[in-house]
C-alpha positions as CSV (number, residue, x, y, z in Angstrom):
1,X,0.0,0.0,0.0
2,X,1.8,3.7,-1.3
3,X,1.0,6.4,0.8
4,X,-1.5,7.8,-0.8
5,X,-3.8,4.8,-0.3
6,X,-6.3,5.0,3.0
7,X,-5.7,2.9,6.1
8,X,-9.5,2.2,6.9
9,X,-12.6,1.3,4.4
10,X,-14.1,4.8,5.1
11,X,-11.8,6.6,3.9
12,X,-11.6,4.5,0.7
13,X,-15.1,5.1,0.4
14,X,-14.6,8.4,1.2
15,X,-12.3,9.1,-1.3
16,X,-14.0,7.5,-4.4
17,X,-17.2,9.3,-3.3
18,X,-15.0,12.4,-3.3
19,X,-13.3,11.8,-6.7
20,X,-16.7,10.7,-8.5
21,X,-18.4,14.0,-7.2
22,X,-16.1,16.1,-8.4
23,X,-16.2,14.1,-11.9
24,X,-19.7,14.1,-12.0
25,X,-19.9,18.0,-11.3
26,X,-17.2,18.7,-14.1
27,X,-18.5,15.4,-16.7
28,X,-22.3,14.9,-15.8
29,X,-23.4,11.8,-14.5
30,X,-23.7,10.0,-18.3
31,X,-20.2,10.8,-19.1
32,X,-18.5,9.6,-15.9
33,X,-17.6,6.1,-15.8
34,X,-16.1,3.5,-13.3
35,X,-12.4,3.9,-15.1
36,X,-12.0,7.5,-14.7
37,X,-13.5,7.6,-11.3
38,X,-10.8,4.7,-10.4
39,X,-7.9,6.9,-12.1
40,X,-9.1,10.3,-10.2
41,X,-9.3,8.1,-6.7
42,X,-5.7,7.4,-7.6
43,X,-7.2,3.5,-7.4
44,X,-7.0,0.3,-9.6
45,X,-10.3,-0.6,-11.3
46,X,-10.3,-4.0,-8.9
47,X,-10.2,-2.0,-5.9
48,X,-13.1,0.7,-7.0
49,X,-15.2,-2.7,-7.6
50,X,-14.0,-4.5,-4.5
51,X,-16.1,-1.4,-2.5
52,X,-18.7,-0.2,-5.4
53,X,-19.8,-2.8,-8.2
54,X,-21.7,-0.8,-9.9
55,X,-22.0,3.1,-10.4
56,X,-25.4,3.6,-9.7
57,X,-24.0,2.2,-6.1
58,X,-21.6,5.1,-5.6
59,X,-24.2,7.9,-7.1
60,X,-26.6,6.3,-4.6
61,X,-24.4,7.0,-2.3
62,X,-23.5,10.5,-3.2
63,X,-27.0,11.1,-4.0
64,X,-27.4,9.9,0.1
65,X,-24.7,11.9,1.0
66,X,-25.6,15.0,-0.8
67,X,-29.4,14.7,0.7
68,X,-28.2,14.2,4.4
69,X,-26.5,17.5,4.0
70,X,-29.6,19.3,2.8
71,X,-31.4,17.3,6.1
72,X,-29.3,18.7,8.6
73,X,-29.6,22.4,7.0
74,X,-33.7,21.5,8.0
75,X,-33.1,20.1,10.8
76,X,-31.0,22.9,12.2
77,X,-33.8,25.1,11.7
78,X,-35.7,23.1,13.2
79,X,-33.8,23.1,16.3
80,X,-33.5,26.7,15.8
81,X,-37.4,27.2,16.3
82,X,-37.0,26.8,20.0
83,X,-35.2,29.9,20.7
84,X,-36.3,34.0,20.7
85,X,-34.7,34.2,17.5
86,X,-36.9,35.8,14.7
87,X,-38.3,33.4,11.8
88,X,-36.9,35.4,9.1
89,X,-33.5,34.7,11.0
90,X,-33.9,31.2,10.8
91,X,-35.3,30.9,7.6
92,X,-32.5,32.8,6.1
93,X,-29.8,30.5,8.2
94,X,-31.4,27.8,6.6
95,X,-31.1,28.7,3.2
96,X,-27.7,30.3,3.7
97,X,-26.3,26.4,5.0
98,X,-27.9,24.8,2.1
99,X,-26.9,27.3,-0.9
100,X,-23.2,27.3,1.1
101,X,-21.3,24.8,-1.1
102,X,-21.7,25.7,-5.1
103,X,-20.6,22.1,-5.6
104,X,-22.6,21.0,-3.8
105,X,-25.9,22.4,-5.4
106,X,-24.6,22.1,-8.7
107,X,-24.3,18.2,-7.8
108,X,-27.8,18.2,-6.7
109,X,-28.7,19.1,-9.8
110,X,-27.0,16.7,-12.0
111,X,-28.5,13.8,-9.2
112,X,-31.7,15.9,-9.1
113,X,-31.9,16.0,-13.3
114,X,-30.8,11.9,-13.5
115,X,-33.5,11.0,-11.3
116,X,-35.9,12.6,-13.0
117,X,-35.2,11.6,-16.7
118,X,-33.3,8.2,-16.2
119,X,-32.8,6.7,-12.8
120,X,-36.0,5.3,-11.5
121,X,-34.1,4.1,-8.3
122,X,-32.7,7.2,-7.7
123,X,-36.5,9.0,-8.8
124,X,-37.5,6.6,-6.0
125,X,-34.7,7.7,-3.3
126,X,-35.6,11.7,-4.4
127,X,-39.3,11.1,-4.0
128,X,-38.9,10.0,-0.2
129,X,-36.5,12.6,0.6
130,X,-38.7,15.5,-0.6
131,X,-41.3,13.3,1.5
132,X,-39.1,13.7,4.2
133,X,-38.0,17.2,3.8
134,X,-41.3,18.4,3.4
135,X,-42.8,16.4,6.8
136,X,-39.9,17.9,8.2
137,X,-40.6,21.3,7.7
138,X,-44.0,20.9,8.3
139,X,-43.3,20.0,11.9
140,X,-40.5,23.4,12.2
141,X,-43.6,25.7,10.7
142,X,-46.2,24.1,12.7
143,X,-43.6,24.6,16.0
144,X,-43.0,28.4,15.1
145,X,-46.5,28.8,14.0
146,X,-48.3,27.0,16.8
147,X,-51.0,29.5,17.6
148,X,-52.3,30.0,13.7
149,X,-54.8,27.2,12.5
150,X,-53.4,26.7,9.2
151,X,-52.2,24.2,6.7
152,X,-48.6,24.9,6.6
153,X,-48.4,21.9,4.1
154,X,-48.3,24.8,1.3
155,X,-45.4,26.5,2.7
156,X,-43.5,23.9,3.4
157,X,-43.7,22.7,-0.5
158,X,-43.4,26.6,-1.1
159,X,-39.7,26.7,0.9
160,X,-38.7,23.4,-1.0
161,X,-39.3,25.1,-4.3
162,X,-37.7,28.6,-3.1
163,X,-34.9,26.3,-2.0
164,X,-34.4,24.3,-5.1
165,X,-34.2,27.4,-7.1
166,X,-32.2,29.2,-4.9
167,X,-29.3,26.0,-5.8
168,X,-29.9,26.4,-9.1
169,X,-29.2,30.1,-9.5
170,X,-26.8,29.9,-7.1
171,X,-25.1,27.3,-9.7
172,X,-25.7,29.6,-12.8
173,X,-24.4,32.6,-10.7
174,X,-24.4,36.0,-11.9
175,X,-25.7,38.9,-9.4
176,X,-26.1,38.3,-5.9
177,X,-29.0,37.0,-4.6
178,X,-31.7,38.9,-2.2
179,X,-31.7,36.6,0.2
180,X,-33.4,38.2,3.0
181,X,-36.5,40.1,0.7
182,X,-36.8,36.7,-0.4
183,X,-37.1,35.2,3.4
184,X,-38.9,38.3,4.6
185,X,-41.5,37.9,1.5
186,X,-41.9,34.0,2.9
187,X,-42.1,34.9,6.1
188,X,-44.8,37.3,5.6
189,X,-46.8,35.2,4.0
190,X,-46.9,33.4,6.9
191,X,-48.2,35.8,9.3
């Protein structure tokens, strides 16, 4: 084993996960294959398939990876709802965690765009994420807006989309983004 090569099976994970995403980000998921996600780990091809056999295993995974990232951005808000702070506050912490890493958005995209043209498996892992995401919100605007009788089901799909387009344009770039007119417009639609 050189030096380059990881002691534990994480960080062999860790490291093809790490070399795929960045392929995938610069390639596209279609034009990323198993050989040049070996060569960028710095790996043989027998020792990418010893821990992934197939690729769809290793997007899965990123895919997973990728998601649980946008998870704890909700459930830090979440956690957030407890305190005095304002919900424009922690709306806009929110969305400043998630839109944080452009790679990372502009990898949720390429996931987000397979999933929804090819990758039924993946369509499948999406759909109970957004499940997720939007129970999980649900149960943050329901704790910071315990005293109105609503359906906050609506704004919780609302902050989704707001969300997803926020990672897109945040990908494309160009001027800055209002973030906090945007979170103040949401949050008074709330009120």
């Amino acid at each position: 084993m050189n030096n380059k090569e990881p002691k534990r099976p994480g960080d062999m994970r860790q490291r093809i996960l790490e070399a795929a995403g960045d392929l995938i980000i610069e390639k596209g998921i279609k034009e990323t294959g198993l050989k040049d996600i070996a060569k960028k780990a710095g790996i043989s091809a027998g020792t990418l398939y010893y821990y992934y056999s197939a690729k769809e295993d290793i997007i899965y995974e990123i895919a997973d990876n990728n998601l649980n990232q946008i998870t704890e951005g909700l459930l830090y808000w979440i956690d957030r709802t407890n305190s005095d702070t304002p919900r424009e506050q922690i709306l806009k912490t929110v969305i400043e965690k998630i839109l944080a890493a452009k790679t990372r958005g502009k990898l949720h995209l390429y996931l987000l765009s397979d999933a929804g043209t090819a990758n039924s498996a993946l369509k499948h892992k999406y759909t109970e994420r957004y499940a997720e995401w939007r129970k999980t919100l649900l149960f943050g605007l329901d704790k910071v807006l315990q005293n109105e009788e609503t359906d906050n089901m609506p704004l919780a799909y609302l902050i989704l989309a707001v969300i997803d387009g926020l990672i897109i344009q945040n990908m494309v770039g160009g001027e800055p983004m209002p973030i906090d007119e945007i979170v103040k417009l949401i949050a008074d639609s709330v009120c």
